[in-house]
Every structure is written in C-alpha cells, then in structure tokens.
MIMIRO-191148 format. One line per field, with one value per residue: residue number from 1; residue in one letter; chain; x, y, z of N, C-alpha, C in turn. Coordinates in nm, 4 decimals, padded with zeros to 6 digits. Layout:
N
resi: (NUM|...)
resn: (a|...)
chain: (A|...)
nc1: (X|...)
nc2: (Y|...)
nc3: (Z|...)
cac1: (X|...)
cac2: (Y|...)
cac3: (Z|...)
cc1: (X|...)
cc2: (Y|...)
cc3: (Z|...)
***
This chain:
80
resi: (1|2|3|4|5|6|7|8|9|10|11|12|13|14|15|16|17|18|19|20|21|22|23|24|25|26|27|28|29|30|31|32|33|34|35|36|37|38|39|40|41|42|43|44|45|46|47|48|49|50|51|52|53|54|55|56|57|58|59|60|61|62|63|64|65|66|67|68|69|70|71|72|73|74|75|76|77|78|79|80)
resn: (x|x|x|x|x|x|x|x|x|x|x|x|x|x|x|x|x|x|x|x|x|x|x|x|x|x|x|x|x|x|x|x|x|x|x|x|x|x|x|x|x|x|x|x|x|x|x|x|x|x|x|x|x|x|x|x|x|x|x|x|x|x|x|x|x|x|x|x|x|x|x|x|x|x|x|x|x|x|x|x)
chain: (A|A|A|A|A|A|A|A|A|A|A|A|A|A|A|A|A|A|A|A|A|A|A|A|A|A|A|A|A|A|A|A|A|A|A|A|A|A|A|A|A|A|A|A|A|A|A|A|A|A|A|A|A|A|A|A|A|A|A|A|A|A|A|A|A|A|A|A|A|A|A|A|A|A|A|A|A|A|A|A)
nc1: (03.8022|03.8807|03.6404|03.4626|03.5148|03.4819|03.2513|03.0611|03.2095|03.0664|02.8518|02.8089|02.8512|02.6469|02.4421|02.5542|02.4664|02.2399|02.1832|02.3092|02.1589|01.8483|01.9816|02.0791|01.8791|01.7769|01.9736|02.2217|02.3353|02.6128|02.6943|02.6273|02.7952|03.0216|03.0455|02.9780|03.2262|03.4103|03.3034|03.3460|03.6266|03.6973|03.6290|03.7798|04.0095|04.0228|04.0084|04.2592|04.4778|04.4204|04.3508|04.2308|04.4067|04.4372|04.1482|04.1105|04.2837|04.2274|03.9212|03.9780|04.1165|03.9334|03.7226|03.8336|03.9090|03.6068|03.4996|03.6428|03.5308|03.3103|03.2956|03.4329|03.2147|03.0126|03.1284|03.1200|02.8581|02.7740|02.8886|02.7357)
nc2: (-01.4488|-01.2605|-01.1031|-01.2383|-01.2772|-00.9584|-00.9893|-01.1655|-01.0038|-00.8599|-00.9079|-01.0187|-00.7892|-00.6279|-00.8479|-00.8461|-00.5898|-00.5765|-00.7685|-00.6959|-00.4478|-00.5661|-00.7189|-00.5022|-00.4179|-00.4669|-00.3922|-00.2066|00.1232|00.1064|-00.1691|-00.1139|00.0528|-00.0712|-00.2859|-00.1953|-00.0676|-00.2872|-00.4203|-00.2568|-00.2609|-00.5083|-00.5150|-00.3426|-00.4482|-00.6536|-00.5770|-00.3959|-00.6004|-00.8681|-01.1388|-01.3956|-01.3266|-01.0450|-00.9597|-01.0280|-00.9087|-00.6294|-00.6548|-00.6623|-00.3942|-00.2063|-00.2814|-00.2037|00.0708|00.1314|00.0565|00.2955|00.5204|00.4962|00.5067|00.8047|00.9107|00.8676|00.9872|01.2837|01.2643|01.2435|01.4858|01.7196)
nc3: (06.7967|07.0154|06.9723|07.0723|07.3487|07.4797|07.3909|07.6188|07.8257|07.8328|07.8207|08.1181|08.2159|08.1708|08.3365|08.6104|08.6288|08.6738|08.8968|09.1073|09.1534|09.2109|09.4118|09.6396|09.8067|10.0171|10.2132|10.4270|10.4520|10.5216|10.4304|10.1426|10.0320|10.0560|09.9819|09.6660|09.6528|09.6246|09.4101|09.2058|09.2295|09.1802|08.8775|08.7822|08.8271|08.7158|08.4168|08.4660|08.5111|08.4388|08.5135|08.7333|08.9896|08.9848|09.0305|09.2310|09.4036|09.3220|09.4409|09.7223|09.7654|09.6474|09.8252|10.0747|10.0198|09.9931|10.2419|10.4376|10.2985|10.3628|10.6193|10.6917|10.5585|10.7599|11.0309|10.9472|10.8932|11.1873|11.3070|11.2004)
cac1: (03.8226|03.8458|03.5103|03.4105|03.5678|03.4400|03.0503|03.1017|03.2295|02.9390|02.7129|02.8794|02.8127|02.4935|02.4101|02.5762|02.4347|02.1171|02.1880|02.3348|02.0760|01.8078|02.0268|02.1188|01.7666|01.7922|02.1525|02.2780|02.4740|02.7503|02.7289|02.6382|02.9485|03.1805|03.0164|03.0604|03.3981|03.4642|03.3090|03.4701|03.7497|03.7317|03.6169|03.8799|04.1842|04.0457|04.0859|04.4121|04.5977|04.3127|04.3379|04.2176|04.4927|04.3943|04.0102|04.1266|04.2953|04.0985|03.8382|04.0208|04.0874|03.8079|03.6345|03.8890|03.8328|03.4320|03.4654|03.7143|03.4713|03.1813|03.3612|03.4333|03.0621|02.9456|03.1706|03.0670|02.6841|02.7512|02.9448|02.5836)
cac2: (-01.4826|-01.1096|-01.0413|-01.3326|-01.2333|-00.8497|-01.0172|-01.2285|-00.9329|-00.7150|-00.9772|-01.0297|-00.6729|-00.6681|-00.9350|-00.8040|-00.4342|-00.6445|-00.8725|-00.5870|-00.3319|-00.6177|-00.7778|-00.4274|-00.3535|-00.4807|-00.3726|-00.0680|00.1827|00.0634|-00.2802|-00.1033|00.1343|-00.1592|-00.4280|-00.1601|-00.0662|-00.4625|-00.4934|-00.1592|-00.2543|-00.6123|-00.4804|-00.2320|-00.5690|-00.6768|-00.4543|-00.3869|-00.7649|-00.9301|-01.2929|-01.4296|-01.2238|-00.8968|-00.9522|-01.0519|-00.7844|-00.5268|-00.6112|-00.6387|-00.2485|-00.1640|-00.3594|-00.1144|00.2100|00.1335|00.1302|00.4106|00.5815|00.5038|00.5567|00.9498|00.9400|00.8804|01.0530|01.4385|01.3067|01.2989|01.6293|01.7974)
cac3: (06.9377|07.0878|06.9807|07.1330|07.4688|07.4246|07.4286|07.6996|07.9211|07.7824|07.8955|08.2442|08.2734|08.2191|08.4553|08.7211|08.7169|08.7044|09.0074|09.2087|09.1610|09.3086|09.5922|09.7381|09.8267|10.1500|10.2629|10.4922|10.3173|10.4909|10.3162|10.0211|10.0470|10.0862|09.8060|09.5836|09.6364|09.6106|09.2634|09.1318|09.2317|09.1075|08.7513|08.7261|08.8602|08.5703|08.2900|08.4722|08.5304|08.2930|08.5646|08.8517|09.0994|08.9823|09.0058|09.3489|09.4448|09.3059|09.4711|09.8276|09.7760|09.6990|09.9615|10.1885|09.9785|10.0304|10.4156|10.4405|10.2399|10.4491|10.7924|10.6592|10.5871|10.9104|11.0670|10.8365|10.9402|11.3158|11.3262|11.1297)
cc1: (03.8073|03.7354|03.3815|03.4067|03.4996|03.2339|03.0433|03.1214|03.0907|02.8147|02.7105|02.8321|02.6918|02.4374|02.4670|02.5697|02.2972|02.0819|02.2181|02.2550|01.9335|01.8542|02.0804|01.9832|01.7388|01.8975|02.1834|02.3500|02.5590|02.7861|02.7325|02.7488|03.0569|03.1829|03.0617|03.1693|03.4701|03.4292|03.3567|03.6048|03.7922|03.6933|03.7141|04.0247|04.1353|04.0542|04.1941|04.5045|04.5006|04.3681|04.2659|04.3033|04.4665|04.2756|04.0065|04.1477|04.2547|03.9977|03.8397|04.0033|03.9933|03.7211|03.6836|03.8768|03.6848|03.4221|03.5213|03.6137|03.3722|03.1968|03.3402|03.3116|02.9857|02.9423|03.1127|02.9072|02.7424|02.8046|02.8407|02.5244)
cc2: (-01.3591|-01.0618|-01.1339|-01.2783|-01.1104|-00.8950|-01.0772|-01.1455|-00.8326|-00.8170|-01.0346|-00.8918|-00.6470|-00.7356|-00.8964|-00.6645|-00.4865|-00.7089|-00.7241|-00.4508|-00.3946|-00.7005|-00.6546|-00.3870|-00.3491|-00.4702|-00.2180|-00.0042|00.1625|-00.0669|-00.2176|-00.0639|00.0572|-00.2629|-00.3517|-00.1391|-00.1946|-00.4505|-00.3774|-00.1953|-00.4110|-00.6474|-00.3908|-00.3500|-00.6402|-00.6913|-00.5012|-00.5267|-00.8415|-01.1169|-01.2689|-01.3206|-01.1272|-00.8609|-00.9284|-00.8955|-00.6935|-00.5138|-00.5744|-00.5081|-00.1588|-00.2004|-00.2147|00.0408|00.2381|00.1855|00.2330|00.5451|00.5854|00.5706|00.7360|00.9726|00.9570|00.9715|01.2106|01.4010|01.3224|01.4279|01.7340|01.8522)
cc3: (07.0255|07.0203|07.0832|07.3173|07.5171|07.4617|07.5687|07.8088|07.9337|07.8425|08.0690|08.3193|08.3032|08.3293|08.5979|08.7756|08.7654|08.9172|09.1223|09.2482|09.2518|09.4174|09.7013|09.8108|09.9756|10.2971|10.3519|10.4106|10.3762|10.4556|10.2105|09.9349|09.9893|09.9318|09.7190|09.5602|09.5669|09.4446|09.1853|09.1186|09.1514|08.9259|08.7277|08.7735|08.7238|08.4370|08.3133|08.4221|08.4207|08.3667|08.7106|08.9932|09.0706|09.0084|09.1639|09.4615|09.4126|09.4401|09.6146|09.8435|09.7252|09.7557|10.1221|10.1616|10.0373|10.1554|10.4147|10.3874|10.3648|10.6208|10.7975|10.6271|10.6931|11.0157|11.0413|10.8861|11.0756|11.3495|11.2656|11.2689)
***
C-alpha cells in the first residue's frame, strides 16, 4: 500500500512540473512569483499535514510568500 502511494505521488510530480513548465509561458513574473509560491507551498502542506487542509493552507502561504516576494522584487528594480 505505501509503495503504492509513493508512485502515485512520484507520478503527480511529474505531471505537474510538466504542466507548469508549459502553462507559465505566457504569465508575468508576478503571476509566476505567486503560482509558485502557491504550489510550493501546497506540496510542502502536504508532506507536512498529509490532507486536504494542509494542501490548502500551504498553498495560501505560499500564494502570500510569492507576492511578498515579488513586491520586494520590484521594488530593488525601481530603486536600480
């Protein structure tokens, strides 16, 4: 059963460096900024909590890490 689970995530992964490497193509870096944050963060809620509410929240903060991130980007270019 946990090897089962184990493939399953490994193939989840896959597919979604896939999907995300051609749907950003057309995105600002500050969408890009933010999506990622979101799916970092909703791959690391769930490792952590391993359900639904952690995937969740994950990905909330890093949806808010992403911008935060990007904002201080912008910011460091216009001061150049």
């Amino acid at each position: 059963m946990r090897i089962r689970v184990i493939q399953n995530c490994g193939l989840a992964a896959i597919l979604t460096a896939g999907l995300a490497s051609v749907g950003c193509a057309n995105m600002s870096d500050s969408q890009r900024r933010v999506t990622t944050g979101a799916g970092i963060g909703a791959a690391s809620g769930a490792l952590i909590r391993g359900d639904t509410r952690g995937v969740a929240t994950g990905a909330a903060i890093g949806a808010a890490g992403g911008w935060i991130y990007d904002r201080n980007q912008r910011r460091w270019k216009r001061r150049r």
